[in-house]
N, C-alpha and C positions, 0 to 999 in steps of 0.2 A: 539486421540487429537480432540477436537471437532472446528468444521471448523467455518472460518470467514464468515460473510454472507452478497454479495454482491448485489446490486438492481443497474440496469443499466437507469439510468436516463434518456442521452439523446445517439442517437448513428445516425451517419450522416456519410457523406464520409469524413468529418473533425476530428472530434473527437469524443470520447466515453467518457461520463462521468458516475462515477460509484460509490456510495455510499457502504463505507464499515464498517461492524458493527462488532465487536467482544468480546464475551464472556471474561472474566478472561482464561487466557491459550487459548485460541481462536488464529488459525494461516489461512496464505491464504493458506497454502501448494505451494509445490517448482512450480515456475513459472517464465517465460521471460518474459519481455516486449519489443513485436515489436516494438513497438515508445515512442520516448521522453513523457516524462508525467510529471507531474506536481501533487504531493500533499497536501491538506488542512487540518490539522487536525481541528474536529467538538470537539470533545471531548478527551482532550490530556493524555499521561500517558507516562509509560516505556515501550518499546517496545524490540525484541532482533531481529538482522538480521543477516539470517543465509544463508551463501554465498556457491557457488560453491565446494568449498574446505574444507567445511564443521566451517569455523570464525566466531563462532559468537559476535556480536556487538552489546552492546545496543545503544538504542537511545533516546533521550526524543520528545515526537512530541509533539507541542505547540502549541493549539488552536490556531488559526487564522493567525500562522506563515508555510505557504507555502514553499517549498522547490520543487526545479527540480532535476531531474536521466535521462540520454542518454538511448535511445535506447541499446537494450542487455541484462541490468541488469539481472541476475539470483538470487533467492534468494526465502527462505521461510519470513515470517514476522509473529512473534510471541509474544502476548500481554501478556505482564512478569507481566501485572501490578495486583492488585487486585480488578479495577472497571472495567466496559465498558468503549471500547476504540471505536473514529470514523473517518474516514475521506475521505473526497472525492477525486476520484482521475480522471487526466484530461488525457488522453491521446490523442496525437498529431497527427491523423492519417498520414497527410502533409510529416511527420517526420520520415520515418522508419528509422534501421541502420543495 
């Protein structure tokens, strides 16, 4: 599966922001997240989240409609759609869990 491709924008003792691009079929591969964060999608489509347990879950992510996740989260993220997908992600450093 060919990988999502991330660009670290800014990264400070506050937060990491992190520009992510992906291919049609393009995934981050399985991953936690230390701190709350916070997502924008740049360029929206279908996406499928695939949990712990192996559920997966589509999602729609909506240009310029942001959405937050706690600290923890485990999961792969993979772009079901058939165009390039993008979106930035904010994480909290402030905020572990």
């Amino acid at each position: 599966m060919t990988k999502a491709i991330p660009t670290i924008h800014v990264e400070n003792d506050h937060v990491r922001v992190t520009e992510w691009r992906f291919a049609p079929g393009a995934a981050t591969g399985w991953h936690r997240h230390d701190f709350d964060y916070v997502i924008t999608p740049v360029i929206g489509g279908e996406v499928t989240l695939v949990d712990g347990q192996g559920n997966r879950t589509p999602f729609t992510m909506v240009p310029g409609t942001s959405y937050f996740r706690a600290a923890g989260v485990e999961h792969d993220v993979i772009n079901g759609d058939g165009g390039e997908l993008a979106f930035v992600e904010v994480e909290l450093k402030g905020r572990s869990g």
